[in-house]
C-alpha positions, -999 to +999 in steps of 0.1 A: +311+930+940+324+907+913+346+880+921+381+888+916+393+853+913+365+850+882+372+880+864+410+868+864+407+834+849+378+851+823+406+877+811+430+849+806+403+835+780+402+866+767+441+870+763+436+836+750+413+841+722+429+877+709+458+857+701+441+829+683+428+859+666+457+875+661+469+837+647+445+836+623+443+864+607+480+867+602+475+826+585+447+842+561+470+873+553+496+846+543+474+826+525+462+854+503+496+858+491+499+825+481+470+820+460+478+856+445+509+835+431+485+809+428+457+830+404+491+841+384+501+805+378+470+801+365+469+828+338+506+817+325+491+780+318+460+790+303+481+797+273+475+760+266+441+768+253+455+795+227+488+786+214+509+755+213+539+773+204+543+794+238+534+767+264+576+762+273+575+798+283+536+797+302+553+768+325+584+789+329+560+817+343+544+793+366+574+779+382+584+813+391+552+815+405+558+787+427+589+803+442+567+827+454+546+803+466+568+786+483+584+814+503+543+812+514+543+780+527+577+791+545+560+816+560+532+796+571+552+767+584+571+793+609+535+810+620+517+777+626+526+766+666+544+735+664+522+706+663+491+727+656+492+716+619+457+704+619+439+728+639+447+753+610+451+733+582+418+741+565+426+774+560+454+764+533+437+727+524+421+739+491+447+760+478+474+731+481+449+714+460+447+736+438+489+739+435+493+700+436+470+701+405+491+734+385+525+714+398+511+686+379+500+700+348+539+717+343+555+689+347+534+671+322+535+700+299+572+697+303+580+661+303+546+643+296+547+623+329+527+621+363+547+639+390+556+626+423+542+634+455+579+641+464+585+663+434+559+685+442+570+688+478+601+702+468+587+726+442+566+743+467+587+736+499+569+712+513+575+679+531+560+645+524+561+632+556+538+646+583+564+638+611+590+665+600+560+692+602+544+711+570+536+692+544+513+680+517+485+656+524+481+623+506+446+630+496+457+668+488+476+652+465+452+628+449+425+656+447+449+677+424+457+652+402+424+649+395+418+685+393+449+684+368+431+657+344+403+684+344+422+705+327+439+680+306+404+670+289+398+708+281+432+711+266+427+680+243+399+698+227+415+732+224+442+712+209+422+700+178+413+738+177+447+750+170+456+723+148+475+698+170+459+662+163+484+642+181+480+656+216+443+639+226+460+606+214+488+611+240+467+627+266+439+597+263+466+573+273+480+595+305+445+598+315+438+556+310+467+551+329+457+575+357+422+559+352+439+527+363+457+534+387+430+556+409+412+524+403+435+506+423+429+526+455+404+517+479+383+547+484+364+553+507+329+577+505+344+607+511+353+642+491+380+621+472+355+591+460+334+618+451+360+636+427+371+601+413+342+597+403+338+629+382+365+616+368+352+593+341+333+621+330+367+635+320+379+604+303+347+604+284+354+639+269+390+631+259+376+597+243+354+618+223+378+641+212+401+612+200+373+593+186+366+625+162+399+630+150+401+595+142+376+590+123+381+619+101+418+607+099+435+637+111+452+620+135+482+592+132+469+556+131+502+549+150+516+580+166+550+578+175+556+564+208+563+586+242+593+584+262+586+558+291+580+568+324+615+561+335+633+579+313+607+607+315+614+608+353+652+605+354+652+633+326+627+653+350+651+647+379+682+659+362+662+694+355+653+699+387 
């Protein structure tokens, strides 16, 4: 005869487990509705690549994208048990990544500066600092920039494609001064060291690219300069 003390405290487990279950599969459902939005972001920014003149209205479509996403992360942040963050948090630690890095390339697209960590907590309704709950990691945040620069070196090329000499130059400098300041950190050998490192790979390809059009003089000896970073961000700010 089996013990009934036993067979009480092994159905608890049981109970226990169908609702971690349960849990998870309700954090997955959630999570493939974000990157849906996320996929869709990506489509209206790959019109980078193929025409200069719509990219205002490909970074419009993203940030309505990003509304979506972060009614998401709302979502997420009311299923996740209350100080559980990281027991779950690799289900949704790629695709932030992946959103830090879109975030990033919109607001250059829009305003030709870096965005904050800050910034993009607020576009996808997120916080900054772990002690009020759901919010972005640092090294989330790091990793999409890098991801962003990616795609920055592939638009300098396209660029030259459709005719637009100017934007390696300008990108090249973003990039240097991203270059810089990742340099600055003390990283560590981890997944972040690792994609800092692909990094000069994409500095090399935009130095290329700017190296061409230079020497075939298609390109301004002296472009005009950028707005500075301040006035970039308190002009970013007043949009937002």
């Amino acid at each position: 005869m089996q013990n009934p003390m036993i067979m009480d405290i092994f159905s608890k487990f049981q109970h226990s487990l169908n609702t971690e279950q349960e849990l998870r599969e309700e954090i997955r459902l959630t999570i493939r509705e974000i990157d849906q939005s996320a996929k869709e972001a990506v489509i209206a920014l790959q019109v980078i690549h193929t025409s200069i003149a719509d990219v205002s209205q490909g970074c419009l479509k993203a940030r309505e994208r990003f509304q979506e996403c972060q009614k998401g992360y709302r979502k997420l942040a009311e299923i996740v048990p209350a100080g559980q963050y990281y027991r779950y948090c690799d289900h949704w630690h790629f695709l932030t990544q992946k959103l830090v890095s879109l975030v990033a390339l919109t607001v250059y697209l829009e305003a030709g500066f870096l965005v904050s960590r800050d910034t993009v907590g607020e576009v996808l309704g997120l916080e900054v600092n772990q002690a009020n709950g759901f919010h972005i990691e640092l090294e989330d945040y790091l990793v999409g920039v890098l991801q962003m620069v990616t795609e920055l070196a592939r638009f300098a090329v396209n660029s030259v494609t459709l005719g637009d000499y100017q934007r390696p130059l300008m990108i090249s400098r973003f990039v240097a001064d991203l270059n810089a300041g990742f340099r600055m950190l003390n990283l560590k050998n981890d997944s972040l060291r690792k994609r800092f490192d692909a990094l000069k790979y994409d500095v090399k390809k935009i130095e290329e690219i700017v190296y061409d059009v230079s020497i075939r003089g298609l390109a301004k000896a002296n472009p005009a300069p950028v707005t500075t970073s301040e006035d970039k961000q308190e002009n970013a700010e007043k949009t937002e």
